[in-house]
C-alpha positions as CSV (number, residue, x, y, z in Angstrom):
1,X,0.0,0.0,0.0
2,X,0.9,3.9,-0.3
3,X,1.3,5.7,2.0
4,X,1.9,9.7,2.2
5,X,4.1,11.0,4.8
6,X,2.9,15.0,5.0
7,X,5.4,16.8,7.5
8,X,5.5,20.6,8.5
9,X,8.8,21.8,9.6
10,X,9.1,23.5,13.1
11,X,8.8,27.2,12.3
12,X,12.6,29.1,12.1
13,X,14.3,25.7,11.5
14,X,15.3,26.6,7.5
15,X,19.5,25.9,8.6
16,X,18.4,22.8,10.7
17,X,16.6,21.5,7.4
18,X,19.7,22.6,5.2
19,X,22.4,21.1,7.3
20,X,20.6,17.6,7.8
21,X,19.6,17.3,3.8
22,X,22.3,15.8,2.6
23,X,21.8,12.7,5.6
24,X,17.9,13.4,4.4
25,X,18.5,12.6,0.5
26,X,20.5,9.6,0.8
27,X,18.1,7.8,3.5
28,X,15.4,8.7,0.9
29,X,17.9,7.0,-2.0
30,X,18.7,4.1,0.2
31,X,14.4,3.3,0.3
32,X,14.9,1.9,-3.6
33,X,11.8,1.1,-4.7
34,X,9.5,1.8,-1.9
35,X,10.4,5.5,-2.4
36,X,7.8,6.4,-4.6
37,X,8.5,10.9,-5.1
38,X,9.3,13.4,-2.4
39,X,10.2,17.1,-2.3
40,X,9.5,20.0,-0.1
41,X,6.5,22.0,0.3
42,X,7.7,25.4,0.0
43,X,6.4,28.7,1.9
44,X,5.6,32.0,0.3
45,X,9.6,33.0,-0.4
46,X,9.9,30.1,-2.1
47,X,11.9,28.4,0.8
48,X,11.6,24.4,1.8
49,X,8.6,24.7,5.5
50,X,7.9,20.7,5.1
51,X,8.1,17.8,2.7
52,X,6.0,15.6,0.7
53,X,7.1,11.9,0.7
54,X,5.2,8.8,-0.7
55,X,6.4,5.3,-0.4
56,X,5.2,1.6,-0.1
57,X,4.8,0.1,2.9
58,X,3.2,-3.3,4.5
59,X,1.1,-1.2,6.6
60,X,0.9,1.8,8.6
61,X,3.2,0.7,11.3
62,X,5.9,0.5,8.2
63,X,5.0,3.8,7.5
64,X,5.5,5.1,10.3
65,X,8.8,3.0,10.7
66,X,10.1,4.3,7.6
67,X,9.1,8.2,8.9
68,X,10.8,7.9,12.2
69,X,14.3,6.6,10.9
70,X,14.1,9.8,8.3
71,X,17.3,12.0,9.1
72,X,15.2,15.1,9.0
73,X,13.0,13.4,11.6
74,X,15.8,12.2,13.9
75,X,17.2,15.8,13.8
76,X,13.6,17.0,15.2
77,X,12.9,19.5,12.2
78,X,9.0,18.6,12.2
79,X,6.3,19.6,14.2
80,X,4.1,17.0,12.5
81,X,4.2,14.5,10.2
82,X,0.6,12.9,9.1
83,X,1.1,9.5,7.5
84,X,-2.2,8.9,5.4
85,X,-2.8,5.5,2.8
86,X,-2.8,7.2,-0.6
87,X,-4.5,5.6,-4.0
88,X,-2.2,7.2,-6.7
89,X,-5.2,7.1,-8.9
90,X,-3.8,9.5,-12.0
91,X,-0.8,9.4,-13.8
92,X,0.5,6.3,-12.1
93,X,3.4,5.0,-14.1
94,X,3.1,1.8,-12.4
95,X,-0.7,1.3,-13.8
96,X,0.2,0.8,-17.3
């Protein structure tokens, strides 16, 4: 199953997500497969305030495996992170 992992940076942590994104990008690299897109959600300066991830997982408890090992996460940048099942219903390169 999808799921999507919504997270909202801490406000006034822009450096904290900066400095951790290089540890950030390779865990996200080392998922393979189950990494399904991600990128940041961007405030109104056009600067990174929370990310976007979708992967497959087993289950929710997966999920939320996957969320809490995230470097970004470990580094405490996020004052939430919502995991929600997703049906990527359009556009899905994997339903052809």
């Amino acid at each position: 199953m999808l799921y999507a992992l919504i997270c909202n940076d801490k406000p006034g942590q822009l450096q904290l997500r900066l400095d951790t994104r290089t540890a950030h990008l390779a865990y996200l690299d080392g998922l393979g497969d189950a990494l399904k897109f991600a990128g940041p959600f961007l405030d109104t300066d056009s600067k990174p305030n929370g990310s976007l991830v979708v992967i497959e997982a087993a289950d929710a408890a997966s999920a939320q495996a996957i969320a809490s090992e995230d470097p970004y996460a470990k580094a405490g940048l996020f004052a939430s992170v919502d995991i929600r099942p997703w049906n990527w219903a359009i556009k899905n390169p994997a339903a052809k």
